[in-house]
N, C-alpha and C positions, 0 to 999 in steps of 0.2 A: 211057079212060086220061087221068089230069092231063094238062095241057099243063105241058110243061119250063118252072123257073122261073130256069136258070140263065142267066148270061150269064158265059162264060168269061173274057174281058177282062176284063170288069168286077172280075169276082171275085179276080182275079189283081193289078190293078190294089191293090184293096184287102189280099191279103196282098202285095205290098212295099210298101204306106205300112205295113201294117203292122210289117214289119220294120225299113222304116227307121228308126220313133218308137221301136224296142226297143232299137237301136242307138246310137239318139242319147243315149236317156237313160242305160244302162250307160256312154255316156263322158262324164258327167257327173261321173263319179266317177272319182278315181284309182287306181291300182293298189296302192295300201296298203290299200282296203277290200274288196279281192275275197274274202278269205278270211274276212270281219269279220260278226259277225251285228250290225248299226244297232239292231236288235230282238229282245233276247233269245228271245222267242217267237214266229221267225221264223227258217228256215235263213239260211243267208250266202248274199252275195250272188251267189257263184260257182253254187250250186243255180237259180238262176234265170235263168241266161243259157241254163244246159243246160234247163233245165226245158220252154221254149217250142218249141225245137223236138222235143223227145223226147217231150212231149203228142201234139206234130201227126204225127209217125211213129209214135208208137204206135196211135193213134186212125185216122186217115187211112191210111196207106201199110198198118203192119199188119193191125189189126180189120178195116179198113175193107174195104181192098183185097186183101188175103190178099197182101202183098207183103212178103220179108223185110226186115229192120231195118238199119241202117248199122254199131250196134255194143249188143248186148246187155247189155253192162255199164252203158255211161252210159244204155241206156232204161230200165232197172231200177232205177240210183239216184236219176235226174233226173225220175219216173213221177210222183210225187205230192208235192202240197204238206203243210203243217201243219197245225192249229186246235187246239194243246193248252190247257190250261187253266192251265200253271203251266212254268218255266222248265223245273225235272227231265226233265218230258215231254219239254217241246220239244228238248234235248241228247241226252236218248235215240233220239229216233224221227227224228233229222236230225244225227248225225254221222258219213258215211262218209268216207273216206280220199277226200277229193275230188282231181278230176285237176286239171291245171296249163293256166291261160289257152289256150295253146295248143292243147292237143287241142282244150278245149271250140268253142274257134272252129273249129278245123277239121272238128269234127261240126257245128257249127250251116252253116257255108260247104255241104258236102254235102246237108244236110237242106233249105236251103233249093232247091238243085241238083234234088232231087228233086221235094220237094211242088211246086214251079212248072211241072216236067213233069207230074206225075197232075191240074195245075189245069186244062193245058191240052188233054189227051190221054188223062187214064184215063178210064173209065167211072164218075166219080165220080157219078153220080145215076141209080140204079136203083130204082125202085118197089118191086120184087121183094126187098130187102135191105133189113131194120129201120135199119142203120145207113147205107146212102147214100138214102134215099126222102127227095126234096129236095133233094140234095148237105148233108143233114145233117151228117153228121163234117167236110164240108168249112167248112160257115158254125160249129159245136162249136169248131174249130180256130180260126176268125179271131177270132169272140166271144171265147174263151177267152184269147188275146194280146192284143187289146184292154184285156179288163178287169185283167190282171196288170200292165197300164203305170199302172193307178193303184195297183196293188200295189207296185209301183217304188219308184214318188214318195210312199209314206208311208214307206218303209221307209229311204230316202235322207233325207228331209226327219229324219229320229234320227240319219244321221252326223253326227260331227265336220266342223264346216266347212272346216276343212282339207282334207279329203278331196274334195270338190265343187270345182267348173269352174261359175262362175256362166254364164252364157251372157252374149253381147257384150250391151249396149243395153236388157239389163233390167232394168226397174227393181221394186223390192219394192214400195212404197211411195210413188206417183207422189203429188206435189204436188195437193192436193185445196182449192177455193176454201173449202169448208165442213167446218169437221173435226168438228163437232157430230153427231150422228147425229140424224135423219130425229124429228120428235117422234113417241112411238108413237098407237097407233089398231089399232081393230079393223073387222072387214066383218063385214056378217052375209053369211049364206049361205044360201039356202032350202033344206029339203029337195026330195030327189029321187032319182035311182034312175042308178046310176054302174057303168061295166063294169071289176070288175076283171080283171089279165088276159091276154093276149095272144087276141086270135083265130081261128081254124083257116085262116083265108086268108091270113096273114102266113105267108114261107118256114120264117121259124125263130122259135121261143121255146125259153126255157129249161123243164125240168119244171116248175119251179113255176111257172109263168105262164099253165100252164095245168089246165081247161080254164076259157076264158074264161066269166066269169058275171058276171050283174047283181046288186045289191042294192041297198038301200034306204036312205038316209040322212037325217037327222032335222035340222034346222035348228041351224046351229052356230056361234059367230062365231068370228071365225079374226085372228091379229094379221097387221095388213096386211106388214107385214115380218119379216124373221129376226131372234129375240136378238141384240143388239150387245155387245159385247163392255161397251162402257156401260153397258148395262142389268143385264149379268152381274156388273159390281162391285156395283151394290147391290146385291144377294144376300149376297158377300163381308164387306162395309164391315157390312151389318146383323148377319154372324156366322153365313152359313147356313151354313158350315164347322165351325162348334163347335157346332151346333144339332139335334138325334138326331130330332125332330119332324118333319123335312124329307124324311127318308130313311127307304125300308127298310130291317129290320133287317141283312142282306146289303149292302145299300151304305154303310150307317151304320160295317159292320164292316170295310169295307172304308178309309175315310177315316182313321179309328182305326189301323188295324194298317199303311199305305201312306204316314200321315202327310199326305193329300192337301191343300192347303190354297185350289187355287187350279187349272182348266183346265186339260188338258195341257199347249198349246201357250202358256203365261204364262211368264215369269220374273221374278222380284222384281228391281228396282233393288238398285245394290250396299247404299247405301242403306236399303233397305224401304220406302222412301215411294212410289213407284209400280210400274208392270207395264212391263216389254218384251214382245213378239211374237216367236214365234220362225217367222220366215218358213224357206223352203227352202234359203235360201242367206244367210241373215245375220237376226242381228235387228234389229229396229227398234221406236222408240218405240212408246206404245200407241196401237193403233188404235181408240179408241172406236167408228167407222164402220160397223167391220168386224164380222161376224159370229160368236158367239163358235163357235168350235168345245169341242165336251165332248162327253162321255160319256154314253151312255145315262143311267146314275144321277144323274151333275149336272143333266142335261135335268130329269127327272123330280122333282130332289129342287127345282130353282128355279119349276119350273110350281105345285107345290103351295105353297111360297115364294107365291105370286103368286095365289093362290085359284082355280089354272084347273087343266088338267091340258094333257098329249099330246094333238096330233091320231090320229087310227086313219088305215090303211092308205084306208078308203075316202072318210073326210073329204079326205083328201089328194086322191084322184082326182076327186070333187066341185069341191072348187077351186082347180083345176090345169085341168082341163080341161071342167067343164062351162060349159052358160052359161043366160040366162036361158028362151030359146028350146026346152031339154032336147037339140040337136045338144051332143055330146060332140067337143073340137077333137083332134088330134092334139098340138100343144102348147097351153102354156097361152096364146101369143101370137096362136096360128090354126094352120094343116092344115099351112104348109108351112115346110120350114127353112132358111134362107137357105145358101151357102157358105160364110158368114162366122158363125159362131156367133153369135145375138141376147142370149146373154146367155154367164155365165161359164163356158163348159166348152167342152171339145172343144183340151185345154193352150193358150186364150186369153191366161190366166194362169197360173203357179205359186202365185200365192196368193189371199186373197181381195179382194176390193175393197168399197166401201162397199153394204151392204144396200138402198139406194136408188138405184144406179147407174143399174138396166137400165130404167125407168120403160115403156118401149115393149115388154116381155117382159111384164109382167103378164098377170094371166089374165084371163077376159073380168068378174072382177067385182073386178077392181082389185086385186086380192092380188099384191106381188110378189115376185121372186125363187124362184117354187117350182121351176124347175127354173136349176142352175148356181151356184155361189158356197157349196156343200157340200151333201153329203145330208140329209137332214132325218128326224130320231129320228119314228117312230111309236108307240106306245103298243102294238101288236099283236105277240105273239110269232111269230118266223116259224114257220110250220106250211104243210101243201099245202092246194090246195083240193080240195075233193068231186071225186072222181074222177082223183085227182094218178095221174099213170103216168111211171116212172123213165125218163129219156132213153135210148135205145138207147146213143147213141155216147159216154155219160159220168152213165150209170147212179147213181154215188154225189154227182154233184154239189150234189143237192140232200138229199138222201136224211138223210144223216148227220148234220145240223145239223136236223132236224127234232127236238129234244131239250126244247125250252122253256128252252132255256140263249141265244138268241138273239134279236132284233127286228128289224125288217122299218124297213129306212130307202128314202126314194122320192127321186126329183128327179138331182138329179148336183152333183160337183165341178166346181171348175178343170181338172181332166184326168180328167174321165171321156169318152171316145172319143164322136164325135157317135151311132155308132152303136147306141149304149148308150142313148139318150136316147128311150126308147120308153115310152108311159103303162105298159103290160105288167111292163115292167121292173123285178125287188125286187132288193136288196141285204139285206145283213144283217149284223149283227155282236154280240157279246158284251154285256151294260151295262156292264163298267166295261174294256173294252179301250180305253186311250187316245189310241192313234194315228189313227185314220183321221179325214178331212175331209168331222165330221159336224155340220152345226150341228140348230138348231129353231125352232119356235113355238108358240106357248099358244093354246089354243080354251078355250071355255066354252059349254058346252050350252044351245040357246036353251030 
């Protein structure tokens, strides 16, 4: 029989941090935006407050525990998120007669009531049961609120700044002695042989993560830093926006019929002579420093711009965390992770900071910033690996996005949860979905 990998404190400890950061950020926002979709292809804001704790009672209390529910109506409307491909969709498949602030808090006040008693006192970890073997729907539950805090903060970072409560003391855009960006450069990388993955002795991974497997990878050089937002206007300035050579035909047609001219997160001077940033809570001058954030398709269409192309999912894991020795680290900095986040995530920041910042996070062949300061576009479509098996306690999580409509992004944001920050760990998104805080970098095949 396993020995038990829980620790009930522990665990408990981590769903009320977690609740607290879910808490804080909903009152980031005012009460004008609770009914508001920030993201047309995104419910309102009010589905997502319901949303986390009617996952954790459906999954946990429910399924899990064969325990009835608090209120069948809101686990039913508040059960599942979106991923349409077009607005239509999205208004279809997410407008119910939503309830009014108040209940939803008084159903989340209960739920929380509840799950902190089955954390401390049910038999949430039995062997014997697909969905608690490991206290799985339990750690399902925590991941799952985790990763929708950075669901939050893209979806808030599209309100009206009005609508946002900046936090006291911080700053978007901190005073920086060198506003030049970092001169570029490349590493080479040797080949070698990389796990993607998660491995069967960690508690939890997600389906796709697993089952963990080795392969093979071929000598690559890799730019020592993230696109800067710098480097993204020569792209612009040379015309890769009016230039159909750059792009597939699908992103080509996308630019054309979207009118795209310029990153999501840009805005022209009133002017037109330069770019603003649109940070979370206000904009600011451009940040040449900073990293650009874009879209799959922009990624792709400035790599070939530039005679390189996307790194793949295991270039990535190669150097991130390998090193010259063949020991594979836990980060790309070494095995362990401080309290204090070593580089940009774990909501260090709201936004990002200069692609040269974290100089002591690099990985062990000098590559920096690959995890923190945004996800980073891979060239590989998400797909499972050899022998993928559906999660017991959240079966379609991965399932459904297996379409070749998707790509596989690694590393993390400014507020991607520390917990999240595991080699194992895929994200994934759309090519030309433009919200999320994704940047990249260019490799060239040795």
């Amino acid at each position: 029989m396993a020995l038990s990998t829980l620790d009930r404190p522990a665990e408990l400890q981590r769903f009320r941090q977690a609740r607290a950061r879910s808490r804080a950020l909903f009152s980031l926002l005012t009460d004008e935006a609770y009914y508001a979709r920030p993201i047309a292809l995104r419910n309102p804001v009010v589905f997502y407050e319901g949303h986390l704790p009617a996952f954790a009672v459906n999954t946990l209390l429910k399924r899990g525990l064969g325990e009835p529910g608090i209120d069948a109506h809101l686990e039913t409307i508040f059960a599942r998120g979106i991923d349409p491909d077009d607005e239509a969709n999205a208004i279809a498949r997410g407008n119910p007669a939503w309830p009014s602030r108040e209940v939803v808090r008084q159903y989340c006040d209960e739920a929380d009531r509840r799950l902190q008693a089955a954390i401390l006192e049910a038999p949430i970890e039995r062997p014997d049961h697909p969905l608690l073997a490991e206290a799985q729907a339990l750690r399902a539950v925590l991941e799952h609120e985790e990763m929708h805090q950075e669901t939050l903060a893209y979806i808030w970072h599209q309100a009206p700044y009005a609508w946002k409560r900046k936090p006291e003391h911080y700053v978007t855009a901190p005073p920086r002695l060198r506003e030049t960006p970092p001169a570029p450069g490349a590493i080479e990388i040797p080949g070698g042989t990389v796990t993607l993955g998660t491995p069967d002795a960690e508690p939890f991974a997600w389906d796709n993560e697993r089952p963990a497997h080795r392969v093979p990878v071929e000598a690559f050089r890799m730019d020592r830093y993230k696109v800067t937002n710098a480097a993204f206007r020569e792209f612009i300035e040379a015309g890769g926006y009016r230039d159909a050579r750059w792009w597939r035909a699908e992103d080509w047609a996308w630019i054309v019929a979207e009118r795209v001219t310029c990153p999501p997160f840009w805005t022209p001077t009133d002017d037109g002579s330069d770019w603003r940033i649109r940070g979370l809570f206000e904009e600011v001058p451009f940040q040449p420093s900073w990293p650009v954030y874009a879209t799959w398709a922009e990624a792709h269409a400035y790599a070939r711009f530039r005679g390189q192309r996307l790194q793949t999912e295991a270039e990535f894991h190669r150097a991130a965390y390998g090193t010259p020795d063949g020991h594979e680290r836990r980060y790309p900095w070494g095995d362990e992770l401080p309290h204090r986040a070593p580089a940009n995530f774990d909501f260090l920041r709201w936004d990002p900071e200069p692609v040269d910042a974290r100089p002591a996070a690099a990985s062990a062949w000098g590559v920096e910033g690959l995890v923190g300061n945004g996800w980073e576009w891979t060239a590989d479509v998400f797909a499972p690996f050899a022998g993928f098996t559906p999660l017991p306690s959240y079966p379609e999580y991965s399932a459904e996005f297996f379409d070749g409509e998707h790509y596989v992004m690694k590393g993390a944001s400014p507020v991607t949860p520390r917990a999240l920050v595991r080699p194992g760990f895929r994200n994934w998104f759309r090519p030309r979905y433009p919200y999320v805080y994704a940047t990249f970098r260019c490799v060239t095949s040795a």
